[in-house]
N, C-alpha and C positions, 0 to 999 in steps of 0.2 A: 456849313462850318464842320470841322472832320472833332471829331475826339481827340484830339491832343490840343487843337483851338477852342474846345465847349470846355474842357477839365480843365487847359489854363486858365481862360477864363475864368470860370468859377473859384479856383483859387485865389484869385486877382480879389473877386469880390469880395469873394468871404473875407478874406485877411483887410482889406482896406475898412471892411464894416468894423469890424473886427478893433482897428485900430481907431479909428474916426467916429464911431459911433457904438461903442460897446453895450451904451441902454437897447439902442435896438436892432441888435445882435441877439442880443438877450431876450428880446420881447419875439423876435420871433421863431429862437429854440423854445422859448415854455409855449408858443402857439403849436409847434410840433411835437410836444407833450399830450396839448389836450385835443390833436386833430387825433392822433394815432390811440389814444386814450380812446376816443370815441369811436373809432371806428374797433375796436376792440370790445368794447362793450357792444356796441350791435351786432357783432359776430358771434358775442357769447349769448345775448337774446334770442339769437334765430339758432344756434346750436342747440341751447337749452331746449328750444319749441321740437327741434327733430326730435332730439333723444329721449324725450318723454315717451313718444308714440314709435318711432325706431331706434333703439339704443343701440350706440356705436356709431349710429349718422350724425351724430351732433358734432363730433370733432373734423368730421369732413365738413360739413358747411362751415364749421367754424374756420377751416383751413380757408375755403374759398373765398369768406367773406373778408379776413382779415384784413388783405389788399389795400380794401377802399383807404383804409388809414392812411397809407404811404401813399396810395393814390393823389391823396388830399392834398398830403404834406410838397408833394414835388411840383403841383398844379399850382398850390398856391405859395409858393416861395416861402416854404418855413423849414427852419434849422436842422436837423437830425441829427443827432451826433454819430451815428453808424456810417450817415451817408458820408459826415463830415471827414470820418475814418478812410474812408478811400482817397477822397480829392485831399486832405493834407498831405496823406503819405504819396501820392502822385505827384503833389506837390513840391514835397520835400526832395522829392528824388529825379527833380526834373531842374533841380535847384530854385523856383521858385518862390520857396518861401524856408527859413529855418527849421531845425529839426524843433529845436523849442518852443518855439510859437507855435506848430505844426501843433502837438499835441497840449498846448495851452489854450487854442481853439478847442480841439477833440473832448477835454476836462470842462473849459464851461460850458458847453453845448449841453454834454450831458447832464450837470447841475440842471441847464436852464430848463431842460426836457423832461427831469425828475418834479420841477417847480410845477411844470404844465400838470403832468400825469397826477399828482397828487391833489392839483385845486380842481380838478371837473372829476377825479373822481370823488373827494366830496362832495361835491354836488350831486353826482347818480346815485352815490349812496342814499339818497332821499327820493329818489324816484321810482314809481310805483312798480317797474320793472327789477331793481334790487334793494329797495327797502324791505323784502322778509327773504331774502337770500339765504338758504340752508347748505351745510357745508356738501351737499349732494350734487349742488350746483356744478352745469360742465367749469364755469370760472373756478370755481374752488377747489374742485379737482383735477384739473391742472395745475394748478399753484401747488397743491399737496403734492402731484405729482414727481413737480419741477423742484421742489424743497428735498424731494428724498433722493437725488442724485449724487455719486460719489464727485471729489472736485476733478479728477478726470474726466467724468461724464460731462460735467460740465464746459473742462475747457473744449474737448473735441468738438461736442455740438455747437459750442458758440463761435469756433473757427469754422464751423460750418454753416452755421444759421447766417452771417455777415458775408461770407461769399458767396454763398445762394440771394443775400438783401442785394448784394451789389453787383451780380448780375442785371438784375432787374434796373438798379439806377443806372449803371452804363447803359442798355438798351433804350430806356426811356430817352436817354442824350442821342442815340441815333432814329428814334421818332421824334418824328417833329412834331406830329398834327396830334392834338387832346386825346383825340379818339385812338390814335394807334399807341402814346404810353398805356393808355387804359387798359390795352388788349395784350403790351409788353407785361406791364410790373404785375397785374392782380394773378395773373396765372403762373407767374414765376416766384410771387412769394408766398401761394400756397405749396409750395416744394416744401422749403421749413419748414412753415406750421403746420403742416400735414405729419411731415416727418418728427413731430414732437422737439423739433431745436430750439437752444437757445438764444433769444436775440434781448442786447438788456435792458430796452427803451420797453420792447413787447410785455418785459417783464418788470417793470417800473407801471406800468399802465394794468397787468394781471393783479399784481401783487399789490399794489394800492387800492383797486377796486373790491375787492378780497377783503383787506384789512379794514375796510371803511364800510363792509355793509355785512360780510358774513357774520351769522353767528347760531355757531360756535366759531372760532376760527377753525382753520385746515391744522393736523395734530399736527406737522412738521414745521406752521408756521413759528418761527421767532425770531427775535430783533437779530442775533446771530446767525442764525440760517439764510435771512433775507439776505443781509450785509456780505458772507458770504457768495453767497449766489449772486449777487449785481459784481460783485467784483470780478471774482472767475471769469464770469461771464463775458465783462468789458474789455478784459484780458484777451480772452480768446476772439471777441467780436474784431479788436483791433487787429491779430494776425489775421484772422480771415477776411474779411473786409478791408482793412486797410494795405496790408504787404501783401496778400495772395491777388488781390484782385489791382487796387490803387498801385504797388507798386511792382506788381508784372506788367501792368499797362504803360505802366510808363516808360520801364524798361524797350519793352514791346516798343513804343512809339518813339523810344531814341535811336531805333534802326535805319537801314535805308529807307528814302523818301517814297519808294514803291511799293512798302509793306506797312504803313503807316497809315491808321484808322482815320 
């Protein structure tokens, strides 16, 4: 099946779930809350373990591990709202589905994704791994980080951070076999997180687990700075991921039949 057959597709799905079954549309964006939540927090356990003994290698494994998250979420059919960012707007621009709808998908994904990241990470918050979490922590220091960004910084990197995610999700659509997505997205989404970008599920999943187990909090952390930050962010994740990537492809794929993915 070529990419313009796998990304209609997919739109087809989404929106019919979407319409027909919105409980669970729902149940399986907040299951890609708490897959990506979780593969987030083991990335920060095994960063944390470098940078204790080599400081400065903790954000590189932390880059490489991050992966497994989105790995999870694409293997096992759960919502993203970043990914949902490109196939709407592929969608919408290939006339498959309306612009409205389009991002009425994109909006409750990400609620549903925020519901995810927020219940398992109170849960790790009790887990012996970040129940005495000190704000030195690599987690919390990237959240500190990511809070002290001006809102330009932010939009640029999150127009960044969702064209480098959606790379990865179109290649996975032209692997077919487990094994070759595995060896597409994990190496292509340490590109962002390596390069410190914003992506705003990664930080609904940073900044929950942060706020549910650090203490002290991170000093940039607060209810405005966060709110701030996820917005900007889903702003800029939407142009980059969704128009940069979702609607060049499509554009892309309304060419002649010769040049068509």
């Amino acid at each position: 099946m070529s990419l313009n057959e796998s990304a209609g597709a997919a739109v087809t799905k989404k929106v019919t779930l979407f319409d027909h079954g919105l409980g669970r549309f729902c149940v399986r964006a907040i299951l890609a809350g708490v897959y990506l939540t979780l593969g987030t927090a083991f990335a920060g356990v095994a960063g944390q373990a470098v940078d204790v003994h080599a400081p400065g290698l903790g954000t590189i494994v932390f880059a490489l591990l991050f992966g497994l998250g989105l790995f999870s979420i694409i293997i096992l059919n759960a919502e993203l709202a970043t990914g949902d960012m490109m196939y709407m707007v592929y969608g919408a621009t290939q006339k498959k589905v309306g612009w409205p709808k389009a991002f009425l998908v994109i909006a409750v994904a990400t609620l549903a994704n925020l519901v995810g990241a927020i219940v398992i990470a109170a849960i790790l918050a009790y887990s012996a791994k970040f129940s005495s979490m000190g704000p030195d922590h690599l987690i919390a220091t990237l959240v500190d980080g990511k809070l002290a960004k001006t809102p330009l910084q932010l939009l640029l990197e999150a127009i960044a951070a969702n064209f480098v995610v959606n790379m990865g999700v179109v290649g996975a659509i032209f692997a077919k076999e487990i094994v070759s997505k595995f060896f597409v997205l994990v190496p292509i989404i340490a590109i962002f997180v390596g390069l410190g970008l914003e992506h705003v599920i990664a930080n609904f999943s940073l900044m929950t687990i942060t706020l549910f187990a650090a203490d002290p909090l991170p000093a940039h952390m607060s209810a405005a700075s966060v709110a701030l930050n996820w917005v900007i962010v889903w702003i800029g994740n939407v142009i980059g991921g969704g128009f940069l990537i979702g609607g060049v492809y499509a554009w892309l794929n309304k060419g002649p039949e010769g040049y068509r993915d």
